[in-house]
Backbone of each chain as nested JSON, in Angstrom:
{
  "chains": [
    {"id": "A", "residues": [
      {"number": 1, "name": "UNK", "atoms": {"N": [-7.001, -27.356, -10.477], "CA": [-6.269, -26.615, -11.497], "C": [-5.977, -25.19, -11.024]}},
      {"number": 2, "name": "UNK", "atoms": {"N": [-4.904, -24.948, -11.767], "CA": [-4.515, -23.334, -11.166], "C": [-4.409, -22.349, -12.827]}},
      {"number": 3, "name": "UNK", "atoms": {"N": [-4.905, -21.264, -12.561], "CA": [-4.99, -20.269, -13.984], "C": [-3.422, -19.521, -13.586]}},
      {"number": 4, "name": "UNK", "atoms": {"N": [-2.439, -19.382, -14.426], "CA": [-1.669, -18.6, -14.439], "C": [-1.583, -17.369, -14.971]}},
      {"number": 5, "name": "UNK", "atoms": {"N": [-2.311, -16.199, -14.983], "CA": [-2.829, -15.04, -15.837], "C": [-1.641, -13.914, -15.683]}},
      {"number": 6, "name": "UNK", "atoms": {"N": [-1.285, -13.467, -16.767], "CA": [-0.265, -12.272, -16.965], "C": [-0.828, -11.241, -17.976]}},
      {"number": 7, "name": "UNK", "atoms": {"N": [-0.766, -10.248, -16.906], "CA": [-1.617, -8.922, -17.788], "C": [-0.885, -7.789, -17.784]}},
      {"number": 8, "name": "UNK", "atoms": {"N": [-0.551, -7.539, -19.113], "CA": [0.695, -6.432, -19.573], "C": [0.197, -5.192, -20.281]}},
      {"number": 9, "name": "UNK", "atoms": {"N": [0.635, -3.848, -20.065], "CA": [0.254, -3.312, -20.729], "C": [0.459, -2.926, -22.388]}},
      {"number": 10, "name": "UNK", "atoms": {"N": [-0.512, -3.271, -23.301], "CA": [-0.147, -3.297, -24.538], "C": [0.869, -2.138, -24.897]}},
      {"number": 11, "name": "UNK", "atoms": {"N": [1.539, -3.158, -26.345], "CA": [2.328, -2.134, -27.382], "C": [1.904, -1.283, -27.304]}},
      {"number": 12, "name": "UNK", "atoms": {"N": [2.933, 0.033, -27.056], "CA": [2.641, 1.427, -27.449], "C": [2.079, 2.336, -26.534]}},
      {"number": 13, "name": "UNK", "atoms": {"N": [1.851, 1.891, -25.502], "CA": [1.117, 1.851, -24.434], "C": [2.181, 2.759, -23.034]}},
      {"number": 14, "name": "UNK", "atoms": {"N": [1.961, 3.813, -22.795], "CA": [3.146, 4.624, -21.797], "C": [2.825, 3.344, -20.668]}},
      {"number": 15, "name": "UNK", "atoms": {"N": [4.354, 3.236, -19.968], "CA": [4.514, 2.707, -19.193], "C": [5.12, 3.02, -17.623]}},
      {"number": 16, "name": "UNK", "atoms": {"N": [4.741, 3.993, -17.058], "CA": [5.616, 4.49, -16.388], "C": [6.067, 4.189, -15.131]}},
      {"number": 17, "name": "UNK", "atoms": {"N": [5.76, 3.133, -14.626], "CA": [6.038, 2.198, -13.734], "C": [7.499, 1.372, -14.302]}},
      {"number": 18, "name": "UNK", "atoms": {"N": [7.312, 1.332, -15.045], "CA": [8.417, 0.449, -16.314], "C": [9.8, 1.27, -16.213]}},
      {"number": 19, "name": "UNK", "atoms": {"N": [9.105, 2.57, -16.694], "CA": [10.339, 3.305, -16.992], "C": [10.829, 3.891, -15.757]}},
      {"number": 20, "name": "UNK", "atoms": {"N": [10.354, 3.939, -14.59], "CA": [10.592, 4.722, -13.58], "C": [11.182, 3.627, -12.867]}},
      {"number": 21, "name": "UNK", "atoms": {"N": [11.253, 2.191, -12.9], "CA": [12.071, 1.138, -12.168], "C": [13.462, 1.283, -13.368]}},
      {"number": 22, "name": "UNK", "atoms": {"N": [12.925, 0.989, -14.851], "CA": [14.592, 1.634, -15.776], "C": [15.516, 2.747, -15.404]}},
      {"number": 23, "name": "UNK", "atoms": {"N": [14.619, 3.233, -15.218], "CA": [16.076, 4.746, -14.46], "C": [16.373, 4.558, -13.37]}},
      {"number": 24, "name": "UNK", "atoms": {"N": [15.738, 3.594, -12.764], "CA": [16.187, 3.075, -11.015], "C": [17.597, 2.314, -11.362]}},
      {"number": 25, "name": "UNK", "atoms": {"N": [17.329, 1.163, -12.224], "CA": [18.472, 0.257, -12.361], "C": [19.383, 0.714, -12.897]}},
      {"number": 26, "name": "UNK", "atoms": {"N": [19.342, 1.784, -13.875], "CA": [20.816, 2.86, -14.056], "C": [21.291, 3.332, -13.176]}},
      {"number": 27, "name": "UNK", "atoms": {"N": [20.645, 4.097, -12.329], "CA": [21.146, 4.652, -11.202], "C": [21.668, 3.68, -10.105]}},
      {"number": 28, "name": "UNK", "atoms": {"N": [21.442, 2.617, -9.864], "CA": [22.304, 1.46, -9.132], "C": [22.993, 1.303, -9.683]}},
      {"number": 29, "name": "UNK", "atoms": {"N": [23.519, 1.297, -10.803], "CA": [24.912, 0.889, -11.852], "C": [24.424, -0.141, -12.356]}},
      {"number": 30, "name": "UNK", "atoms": {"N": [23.626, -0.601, -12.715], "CA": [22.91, -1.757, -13.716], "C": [23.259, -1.846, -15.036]}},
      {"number": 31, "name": "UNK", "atoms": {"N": [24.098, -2.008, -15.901], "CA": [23.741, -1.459, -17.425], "C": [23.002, -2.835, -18.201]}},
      {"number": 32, "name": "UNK", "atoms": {"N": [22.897, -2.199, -19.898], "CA": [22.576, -3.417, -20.389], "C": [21.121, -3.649, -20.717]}},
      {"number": 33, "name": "UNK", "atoms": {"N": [20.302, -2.928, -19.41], "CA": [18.703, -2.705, -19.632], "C": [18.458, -1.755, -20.852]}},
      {"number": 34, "name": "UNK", "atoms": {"N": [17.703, -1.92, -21.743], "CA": [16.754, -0.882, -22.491], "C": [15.798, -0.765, -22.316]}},
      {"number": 35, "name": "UNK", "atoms": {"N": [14.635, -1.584, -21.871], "CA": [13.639, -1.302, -21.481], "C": [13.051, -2.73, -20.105]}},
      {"number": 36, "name": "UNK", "atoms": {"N": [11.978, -1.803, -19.7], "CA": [11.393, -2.618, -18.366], "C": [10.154, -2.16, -18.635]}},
      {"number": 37, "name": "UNK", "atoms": {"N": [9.459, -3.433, -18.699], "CA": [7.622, -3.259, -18.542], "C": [7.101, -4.002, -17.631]}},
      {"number": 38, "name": "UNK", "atoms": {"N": [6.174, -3.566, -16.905], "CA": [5.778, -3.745, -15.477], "C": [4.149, -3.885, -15.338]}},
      {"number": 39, "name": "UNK", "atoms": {"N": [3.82, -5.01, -15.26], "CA": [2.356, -5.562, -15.479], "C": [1.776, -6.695, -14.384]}},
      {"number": 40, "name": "UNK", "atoms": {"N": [1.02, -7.321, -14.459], "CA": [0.273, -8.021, -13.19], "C": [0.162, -9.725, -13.397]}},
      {"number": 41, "name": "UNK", "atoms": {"N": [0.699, -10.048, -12.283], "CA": [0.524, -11.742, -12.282], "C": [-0.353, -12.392, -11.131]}},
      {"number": 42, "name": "UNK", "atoms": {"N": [-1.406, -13.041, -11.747], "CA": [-2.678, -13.469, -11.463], "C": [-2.726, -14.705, -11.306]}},
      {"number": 43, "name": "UNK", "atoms": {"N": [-2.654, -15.752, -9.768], "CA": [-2.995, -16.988, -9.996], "C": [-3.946, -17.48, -9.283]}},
      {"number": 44, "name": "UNK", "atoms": {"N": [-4.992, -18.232, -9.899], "CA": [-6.215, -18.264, -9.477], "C": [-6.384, -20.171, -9.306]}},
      {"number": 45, "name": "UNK", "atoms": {"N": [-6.629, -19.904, -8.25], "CA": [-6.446, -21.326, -7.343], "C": [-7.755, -21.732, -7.907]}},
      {"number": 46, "name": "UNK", "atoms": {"N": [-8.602, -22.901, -8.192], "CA": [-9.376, -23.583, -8.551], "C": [-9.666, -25.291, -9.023]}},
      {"number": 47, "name": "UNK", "atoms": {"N": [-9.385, -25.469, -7.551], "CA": [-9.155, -27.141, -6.885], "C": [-10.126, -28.041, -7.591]}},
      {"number": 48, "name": "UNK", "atoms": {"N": [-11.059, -27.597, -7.795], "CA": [-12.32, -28.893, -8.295], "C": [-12.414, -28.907, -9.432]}},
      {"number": 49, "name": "UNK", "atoms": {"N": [-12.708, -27.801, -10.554], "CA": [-12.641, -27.341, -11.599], "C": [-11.92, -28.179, -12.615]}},
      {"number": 50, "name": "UNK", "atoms": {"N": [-12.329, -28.801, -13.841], "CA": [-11.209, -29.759, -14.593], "C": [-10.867, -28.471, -15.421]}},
      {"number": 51, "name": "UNK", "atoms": {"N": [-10.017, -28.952, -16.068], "CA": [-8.874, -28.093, -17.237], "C": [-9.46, -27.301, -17.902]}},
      {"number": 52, "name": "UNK", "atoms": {"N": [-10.97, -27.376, -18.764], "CA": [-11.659, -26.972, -19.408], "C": [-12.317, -25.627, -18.837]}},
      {"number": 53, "name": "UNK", "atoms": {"N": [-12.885, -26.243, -17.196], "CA": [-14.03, -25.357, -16.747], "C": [-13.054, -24.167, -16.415]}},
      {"number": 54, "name": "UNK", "atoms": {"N": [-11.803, -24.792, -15.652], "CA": [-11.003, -23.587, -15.129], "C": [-10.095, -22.489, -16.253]}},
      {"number": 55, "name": "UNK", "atoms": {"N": [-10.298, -22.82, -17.267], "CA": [-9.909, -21.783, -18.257], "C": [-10.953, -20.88, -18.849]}},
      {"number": 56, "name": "UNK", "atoms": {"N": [-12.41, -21.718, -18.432], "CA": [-13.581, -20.711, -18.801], "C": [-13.784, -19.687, -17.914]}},
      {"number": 57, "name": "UNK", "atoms": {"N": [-13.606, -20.046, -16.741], "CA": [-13.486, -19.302, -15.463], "C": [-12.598, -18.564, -15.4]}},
      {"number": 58, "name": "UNK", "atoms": {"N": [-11.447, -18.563, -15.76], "CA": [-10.266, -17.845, -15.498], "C": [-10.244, -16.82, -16.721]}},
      {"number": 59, "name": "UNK", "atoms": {"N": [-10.458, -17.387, -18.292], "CA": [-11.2, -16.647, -18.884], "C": [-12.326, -15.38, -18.959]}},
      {"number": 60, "name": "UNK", "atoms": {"N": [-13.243, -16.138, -17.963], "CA": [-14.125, -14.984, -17.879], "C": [-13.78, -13.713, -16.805]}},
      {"number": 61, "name": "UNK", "atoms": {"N": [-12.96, -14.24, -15.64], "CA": [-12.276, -13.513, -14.591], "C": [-11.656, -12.488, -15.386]}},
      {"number": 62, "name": "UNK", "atoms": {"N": [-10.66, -12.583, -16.85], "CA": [-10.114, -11.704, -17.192], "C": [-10.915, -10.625, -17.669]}},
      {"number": 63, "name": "UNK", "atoms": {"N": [-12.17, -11.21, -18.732], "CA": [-12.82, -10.832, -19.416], "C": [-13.531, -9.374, -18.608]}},
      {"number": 64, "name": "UNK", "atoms": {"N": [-13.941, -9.516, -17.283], "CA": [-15.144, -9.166, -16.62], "C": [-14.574, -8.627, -15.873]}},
      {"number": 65, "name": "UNK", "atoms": {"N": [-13.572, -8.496, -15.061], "CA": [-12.61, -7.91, -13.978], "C": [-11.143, -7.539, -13.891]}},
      {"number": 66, "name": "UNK", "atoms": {"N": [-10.397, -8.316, -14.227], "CA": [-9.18, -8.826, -14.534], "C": [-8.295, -7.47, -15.341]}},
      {"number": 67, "name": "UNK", "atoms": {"N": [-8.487, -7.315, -16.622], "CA": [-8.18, -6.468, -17.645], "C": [-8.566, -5.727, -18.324]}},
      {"number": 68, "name": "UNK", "atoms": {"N": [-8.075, -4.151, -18.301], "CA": [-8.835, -3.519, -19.187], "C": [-8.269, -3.22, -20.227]}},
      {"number": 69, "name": "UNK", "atoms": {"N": [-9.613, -3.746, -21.233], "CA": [-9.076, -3.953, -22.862], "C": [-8.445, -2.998, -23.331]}},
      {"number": 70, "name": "UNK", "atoms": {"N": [-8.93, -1.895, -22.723], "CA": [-7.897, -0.732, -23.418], "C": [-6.551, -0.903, -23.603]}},
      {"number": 71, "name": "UNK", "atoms": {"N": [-6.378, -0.767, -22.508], "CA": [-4.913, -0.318, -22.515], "C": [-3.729, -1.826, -21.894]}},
      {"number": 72, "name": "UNK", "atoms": {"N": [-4.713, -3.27, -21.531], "CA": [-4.084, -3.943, -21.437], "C": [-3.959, -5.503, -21.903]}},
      {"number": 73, "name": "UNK", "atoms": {"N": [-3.214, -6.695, -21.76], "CA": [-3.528, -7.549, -22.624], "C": [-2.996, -8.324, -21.945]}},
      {"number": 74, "name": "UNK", "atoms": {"N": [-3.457, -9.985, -22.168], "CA": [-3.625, -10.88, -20.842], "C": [-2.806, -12.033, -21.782]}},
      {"number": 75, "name": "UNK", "atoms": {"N": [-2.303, -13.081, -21.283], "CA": [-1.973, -14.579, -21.771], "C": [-2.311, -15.268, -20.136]}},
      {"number": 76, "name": "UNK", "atoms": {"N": [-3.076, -16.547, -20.617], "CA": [-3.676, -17.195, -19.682], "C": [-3.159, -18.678, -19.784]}},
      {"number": 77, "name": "UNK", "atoms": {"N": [-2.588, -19.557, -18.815], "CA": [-2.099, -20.791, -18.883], "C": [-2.964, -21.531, -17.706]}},
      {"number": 78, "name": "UNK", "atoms": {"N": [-3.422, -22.623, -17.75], "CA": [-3.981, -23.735, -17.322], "C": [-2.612, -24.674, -16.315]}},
      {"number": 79, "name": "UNK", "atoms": {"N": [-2.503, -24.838, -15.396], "CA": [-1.601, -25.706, -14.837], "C": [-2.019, -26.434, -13.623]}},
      {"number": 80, "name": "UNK", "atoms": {"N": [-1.787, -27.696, -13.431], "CA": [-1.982, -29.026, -12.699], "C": [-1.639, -28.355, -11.209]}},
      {"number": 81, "name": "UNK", "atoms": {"N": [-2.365, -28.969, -10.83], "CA": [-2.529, -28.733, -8.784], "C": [-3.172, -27.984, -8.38]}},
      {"number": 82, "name": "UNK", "atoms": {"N": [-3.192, -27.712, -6.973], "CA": [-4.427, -27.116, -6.155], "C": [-5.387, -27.625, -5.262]}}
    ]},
    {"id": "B", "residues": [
      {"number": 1, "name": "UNK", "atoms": {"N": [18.422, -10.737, -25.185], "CA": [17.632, -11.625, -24.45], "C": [16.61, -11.022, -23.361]}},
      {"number": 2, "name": "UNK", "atoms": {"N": [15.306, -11.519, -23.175], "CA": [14.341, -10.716, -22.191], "C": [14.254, -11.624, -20.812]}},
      {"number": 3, "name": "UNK", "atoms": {"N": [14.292, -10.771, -20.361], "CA": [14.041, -11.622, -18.377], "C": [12.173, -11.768, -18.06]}},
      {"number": 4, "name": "UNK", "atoms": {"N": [11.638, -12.939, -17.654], "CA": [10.402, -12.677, -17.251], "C": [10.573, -12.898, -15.583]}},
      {"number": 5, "name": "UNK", "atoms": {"N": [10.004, -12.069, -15.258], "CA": [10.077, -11.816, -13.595], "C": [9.225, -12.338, -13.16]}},
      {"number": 6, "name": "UNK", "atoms": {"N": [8.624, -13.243, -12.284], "CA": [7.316, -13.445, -11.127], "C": [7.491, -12.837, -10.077]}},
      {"number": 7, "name": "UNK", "atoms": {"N": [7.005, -12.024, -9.167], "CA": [7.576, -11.519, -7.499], "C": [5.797, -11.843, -7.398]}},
      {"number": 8, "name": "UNK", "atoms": {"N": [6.125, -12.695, -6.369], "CA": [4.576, -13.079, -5.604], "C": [4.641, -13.095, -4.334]}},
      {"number": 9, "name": "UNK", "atoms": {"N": [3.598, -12.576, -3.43], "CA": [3.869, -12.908, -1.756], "C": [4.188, -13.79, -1.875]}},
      {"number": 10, "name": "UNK", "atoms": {"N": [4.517, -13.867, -0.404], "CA": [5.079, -15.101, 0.312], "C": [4.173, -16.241, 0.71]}},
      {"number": 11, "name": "UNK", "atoms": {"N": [3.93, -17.624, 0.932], "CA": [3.08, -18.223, 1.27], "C": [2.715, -17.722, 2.77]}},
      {"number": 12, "name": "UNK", "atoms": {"N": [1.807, -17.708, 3.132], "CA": [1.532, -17.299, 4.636], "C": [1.225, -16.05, 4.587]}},
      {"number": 13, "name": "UNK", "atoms": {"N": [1.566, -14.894, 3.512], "CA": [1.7, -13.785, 3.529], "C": [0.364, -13.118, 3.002]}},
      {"number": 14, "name": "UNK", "atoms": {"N": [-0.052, -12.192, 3.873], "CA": [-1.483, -11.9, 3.758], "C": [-1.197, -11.115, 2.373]}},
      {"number": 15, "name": "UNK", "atoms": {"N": [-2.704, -11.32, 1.537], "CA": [-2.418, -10.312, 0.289], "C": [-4.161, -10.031, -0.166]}},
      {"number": 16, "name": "UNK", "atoms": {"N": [-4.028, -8.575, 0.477], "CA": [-5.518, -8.247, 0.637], "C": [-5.578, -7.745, -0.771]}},
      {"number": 17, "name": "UNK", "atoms": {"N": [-5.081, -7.486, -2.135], "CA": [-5.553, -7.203, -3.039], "C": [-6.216, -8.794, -3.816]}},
      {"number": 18, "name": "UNK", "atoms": {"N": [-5.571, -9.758, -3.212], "CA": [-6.03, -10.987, -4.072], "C": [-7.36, -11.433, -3.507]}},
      {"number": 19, "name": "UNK", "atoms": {"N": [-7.896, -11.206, -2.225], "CA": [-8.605, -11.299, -1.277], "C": [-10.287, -10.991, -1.857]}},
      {"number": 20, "name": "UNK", "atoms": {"N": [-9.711, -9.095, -2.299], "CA": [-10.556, -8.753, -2.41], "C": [-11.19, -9.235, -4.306]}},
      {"number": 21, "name": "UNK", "atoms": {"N": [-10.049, -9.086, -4.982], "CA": [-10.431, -10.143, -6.282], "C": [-11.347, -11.301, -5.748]}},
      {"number": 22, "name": "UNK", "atoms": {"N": [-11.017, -11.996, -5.246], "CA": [-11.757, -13.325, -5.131], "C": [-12.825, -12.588, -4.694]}},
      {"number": 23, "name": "UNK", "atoms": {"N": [-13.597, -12.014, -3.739], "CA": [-14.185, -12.041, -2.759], "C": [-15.356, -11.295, -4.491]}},
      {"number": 24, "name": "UNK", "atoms": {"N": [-14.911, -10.673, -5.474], "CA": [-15.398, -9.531, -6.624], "C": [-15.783, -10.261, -7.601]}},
      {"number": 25, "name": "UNK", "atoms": {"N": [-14.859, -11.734, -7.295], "CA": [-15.411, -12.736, -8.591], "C": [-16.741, -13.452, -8.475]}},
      {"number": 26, "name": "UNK", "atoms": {"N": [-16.863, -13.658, -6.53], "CA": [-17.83, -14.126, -6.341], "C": [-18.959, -13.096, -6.651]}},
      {"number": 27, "name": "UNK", "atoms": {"N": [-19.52, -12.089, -6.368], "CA": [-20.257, -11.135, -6.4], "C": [-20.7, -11.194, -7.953]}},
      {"number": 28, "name": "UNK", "atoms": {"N": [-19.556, -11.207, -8.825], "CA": [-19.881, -11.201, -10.34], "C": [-20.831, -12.728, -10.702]}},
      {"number": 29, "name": "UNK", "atoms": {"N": [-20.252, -13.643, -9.904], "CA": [-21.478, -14.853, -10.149], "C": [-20.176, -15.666, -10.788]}},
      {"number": 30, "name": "UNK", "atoms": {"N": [-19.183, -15.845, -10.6], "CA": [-18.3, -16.577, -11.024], "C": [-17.447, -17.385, -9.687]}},
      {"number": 31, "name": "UNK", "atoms": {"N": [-17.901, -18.831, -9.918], "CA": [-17.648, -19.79, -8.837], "C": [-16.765, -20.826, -9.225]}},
      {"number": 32, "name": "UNK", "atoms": {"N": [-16.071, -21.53, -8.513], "CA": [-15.061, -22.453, -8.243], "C": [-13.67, -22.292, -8.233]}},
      {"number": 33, "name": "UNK", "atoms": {"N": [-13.521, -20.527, -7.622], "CA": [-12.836, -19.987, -7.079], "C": [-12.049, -20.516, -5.753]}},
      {"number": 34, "name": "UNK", "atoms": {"N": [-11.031, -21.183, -5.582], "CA": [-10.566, -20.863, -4.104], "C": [-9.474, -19.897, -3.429]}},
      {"number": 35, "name": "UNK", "atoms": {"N": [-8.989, -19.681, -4.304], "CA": [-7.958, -18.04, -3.826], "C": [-7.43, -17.945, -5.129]}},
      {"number": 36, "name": "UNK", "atoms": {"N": [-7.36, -16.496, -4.915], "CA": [-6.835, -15.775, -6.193], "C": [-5.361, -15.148, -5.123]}},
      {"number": 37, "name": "UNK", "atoms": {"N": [-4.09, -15.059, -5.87], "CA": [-3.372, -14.188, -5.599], "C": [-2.598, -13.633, -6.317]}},
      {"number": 38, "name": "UNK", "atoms": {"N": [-2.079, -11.873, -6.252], "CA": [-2.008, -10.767, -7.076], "C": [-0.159, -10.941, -7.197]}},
      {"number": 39, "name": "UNK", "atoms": {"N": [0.776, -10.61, -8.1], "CA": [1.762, -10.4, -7.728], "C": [2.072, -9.641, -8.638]}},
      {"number": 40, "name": "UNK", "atoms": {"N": [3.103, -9.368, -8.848], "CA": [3.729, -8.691, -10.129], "C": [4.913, -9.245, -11.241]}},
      {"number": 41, "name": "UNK", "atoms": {"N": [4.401, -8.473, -12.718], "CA": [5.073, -9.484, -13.774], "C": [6.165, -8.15, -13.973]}},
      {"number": 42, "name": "UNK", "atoms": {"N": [7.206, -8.546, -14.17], "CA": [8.365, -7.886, -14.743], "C": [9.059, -8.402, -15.849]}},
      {"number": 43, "name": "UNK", "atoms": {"N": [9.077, -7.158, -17.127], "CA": [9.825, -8.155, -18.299], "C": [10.884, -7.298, -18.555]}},
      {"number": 44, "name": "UNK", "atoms": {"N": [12.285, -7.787, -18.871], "CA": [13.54, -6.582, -19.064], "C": [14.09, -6.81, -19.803]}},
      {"number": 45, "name": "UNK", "atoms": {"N": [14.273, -6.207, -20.831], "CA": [14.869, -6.334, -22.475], "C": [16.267, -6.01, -22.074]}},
      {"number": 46, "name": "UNK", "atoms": {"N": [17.244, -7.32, -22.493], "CA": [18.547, -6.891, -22.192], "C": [19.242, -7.429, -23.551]}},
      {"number": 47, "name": "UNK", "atoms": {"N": [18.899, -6.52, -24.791], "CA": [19.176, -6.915, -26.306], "C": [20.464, -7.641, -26.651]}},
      {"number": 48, "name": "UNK", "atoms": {"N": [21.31, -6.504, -25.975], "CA": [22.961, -6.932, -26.453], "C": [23.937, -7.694, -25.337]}},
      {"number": 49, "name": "UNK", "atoms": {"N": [22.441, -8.82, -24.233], "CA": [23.565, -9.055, -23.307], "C": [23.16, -10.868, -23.903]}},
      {"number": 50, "name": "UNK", "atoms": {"N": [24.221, -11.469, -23.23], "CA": [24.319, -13.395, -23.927], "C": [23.477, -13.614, -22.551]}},
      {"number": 51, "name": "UNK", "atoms": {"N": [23.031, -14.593, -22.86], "CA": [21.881, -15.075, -21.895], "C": [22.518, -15.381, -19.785]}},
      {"number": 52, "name": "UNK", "atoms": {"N": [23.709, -15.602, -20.095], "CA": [24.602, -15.862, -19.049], "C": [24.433, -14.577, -17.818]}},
      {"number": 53, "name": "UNK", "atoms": {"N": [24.851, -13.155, -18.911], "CA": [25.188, -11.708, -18.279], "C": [23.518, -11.524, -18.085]}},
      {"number": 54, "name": "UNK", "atoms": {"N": [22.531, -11.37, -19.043], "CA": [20.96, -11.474, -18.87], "C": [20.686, -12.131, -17.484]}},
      {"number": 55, "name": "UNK", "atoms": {"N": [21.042, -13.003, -17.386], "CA": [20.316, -13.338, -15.688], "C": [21.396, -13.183, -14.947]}},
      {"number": 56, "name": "UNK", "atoms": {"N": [22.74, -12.868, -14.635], "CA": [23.093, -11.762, -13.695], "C": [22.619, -10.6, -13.373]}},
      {"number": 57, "name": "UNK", "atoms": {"N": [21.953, -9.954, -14.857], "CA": [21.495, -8.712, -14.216], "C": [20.448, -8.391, -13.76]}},
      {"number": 58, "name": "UNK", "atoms": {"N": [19.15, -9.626, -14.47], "CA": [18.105, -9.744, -13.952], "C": [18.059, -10.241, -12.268]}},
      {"number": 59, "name": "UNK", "atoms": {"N": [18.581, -11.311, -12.303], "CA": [18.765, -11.527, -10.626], "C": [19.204, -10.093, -9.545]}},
      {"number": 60, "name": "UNK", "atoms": {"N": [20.56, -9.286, -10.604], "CA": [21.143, -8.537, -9.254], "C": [19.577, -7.368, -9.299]}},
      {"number": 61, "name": "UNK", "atoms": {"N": [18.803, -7.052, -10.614], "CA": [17.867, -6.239, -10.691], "C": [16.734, -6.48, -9.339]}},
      {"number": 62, "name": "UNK", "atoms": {"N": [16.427, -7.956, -8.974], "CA": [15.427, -8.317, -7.717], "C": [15.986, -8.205, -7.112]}},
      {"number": 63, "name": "UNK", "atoms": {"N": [17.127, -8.385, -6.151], "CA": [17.824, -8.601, -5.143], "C": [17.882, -6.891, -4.578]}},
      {"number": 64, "name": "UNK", "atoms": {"N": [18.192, -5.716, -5.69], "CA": [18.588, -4.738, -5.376], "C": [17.791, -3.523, -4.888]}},
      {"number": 65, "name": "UNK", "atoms": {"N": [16.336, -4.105, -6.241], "CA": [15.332, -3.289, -6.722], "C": [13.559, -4.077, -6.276]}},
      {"number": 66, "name": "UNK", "atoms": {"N": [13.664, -5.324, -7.101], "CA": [12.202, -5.369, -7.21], "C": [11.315, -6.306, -6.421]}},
      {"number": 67, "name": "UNK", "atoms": {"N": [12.292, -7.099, -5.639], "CA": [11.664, -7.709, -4.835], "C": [11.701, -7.489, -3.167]}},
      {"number": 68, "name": "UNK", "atoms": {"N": [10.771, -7.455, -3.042], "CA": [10.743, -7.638, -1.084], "C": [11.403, -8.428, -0.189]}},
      {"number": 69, "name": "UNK", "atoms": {"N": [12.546, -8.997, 0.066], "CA": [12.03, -10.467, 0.245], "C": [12.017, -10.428, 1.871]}},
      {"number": 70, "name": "UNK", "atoms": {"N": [11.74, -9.948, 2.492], "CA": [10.749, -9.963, 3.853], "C": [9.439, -10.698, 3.608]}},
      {"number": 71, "name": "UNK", "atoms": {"N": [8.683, -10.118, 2.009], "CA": [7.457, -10.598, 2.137], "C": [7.192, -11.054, 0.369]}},
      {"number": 72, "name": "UNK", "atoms": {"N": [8.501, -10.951, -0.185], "CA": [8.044, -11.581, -1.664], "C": [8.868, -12.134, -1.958]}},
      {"number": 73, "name": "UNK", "atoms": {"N": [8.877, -13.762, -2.898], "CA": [9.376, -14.254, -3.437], "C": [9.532, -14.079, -4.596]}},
      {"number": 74, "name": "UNK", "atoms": {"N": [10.493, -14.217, -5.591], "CA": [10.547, -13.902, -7.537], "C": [10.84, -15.497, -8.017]}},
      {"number": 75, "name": "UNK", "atoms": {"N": [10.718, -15.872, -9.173], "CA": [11.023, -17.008, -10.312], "C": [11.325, -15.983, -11.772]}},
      {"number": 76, "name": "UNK", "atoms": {"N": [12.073, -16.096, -11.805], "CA": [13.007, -15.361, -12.851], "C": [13.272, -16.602, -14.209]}},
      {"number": 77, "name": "UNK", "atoms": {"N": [12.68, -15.96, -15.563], "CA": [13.393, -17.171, -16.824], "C": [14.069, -16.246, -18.086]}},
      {"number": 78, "name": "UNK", "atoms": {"N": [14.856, -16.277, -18.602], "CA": [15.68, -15.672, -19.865], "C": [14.962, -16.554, -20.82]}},
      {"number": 79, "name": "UNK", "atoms": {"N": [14.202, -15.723, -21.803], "CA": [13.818, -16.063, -22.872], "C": [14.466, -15.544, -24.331]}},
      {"number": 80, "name": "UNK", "atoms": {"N": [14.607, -16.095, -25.422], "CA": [15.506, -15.234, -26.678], "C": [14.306, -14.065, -26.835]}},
      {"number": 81, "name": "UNK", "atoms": {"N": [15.209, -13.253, -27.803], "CA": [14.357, -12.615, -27.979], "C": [14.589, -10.651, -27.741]}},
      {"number": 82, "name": "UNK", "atoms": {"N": [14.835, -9.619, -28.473], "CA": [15.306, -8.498, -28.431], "C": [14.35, -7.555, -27.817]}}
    ]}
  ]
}
């Protein structure tokens, strides 16, 4: 099984990685953008692991290392292979 | 409509931040790990564009701006949504 983890920085939350690629894509002539938020994608290989264990694991990866609650917020998906 | 971005190394492509994750999960006591790898999530609010113009601009946005592709690949999806 493979964890697909995406960790964004919450609502309300300055983004300035976000906004500093938004004024990039204006300045290329981009229009149309209003906003860009810029956060972390996490995939965690875990070959033996059934569906269950690897979401506890991938779970706890966020929990313990992964994200900080403060200022950020995770969605975690379970997917076949590995 | 919003763009969700994936840009992940390349297969083959060394990625010492995922490296050292794995190597941090083990230490924490969390096993059945076999590689973790790091990439980046990009989301781009393109309110007033039809889903068609939305991934023109998201695409020309990687091609121009956010992806590597010497050493990163993207998976790009238009989701509804303001």
């Amino acid at each position: 099984m493979k964890a697909h983890v995406t960790i964004m920085p919450k609502e309300g939350i300055l983004d300035p990685q976000g906004l500093t690629v938004g004024k990039a894509l204006l300045n290329l002539g981009i229009k149309g953008v209003r906003e860009v938020r810029i956060g972390k994608f996490v995939e965690i290989d875990m070959p033996k692991l059934t569906r269950e264990k690897a979401e506890a694991v991938a779970t706890e990866a966020c929990e313990k290392l992964l994200a900080n609650p403060n200022i950020e917020g995770y969605t975690l998906t379970i997917v076949d292979g590995g």
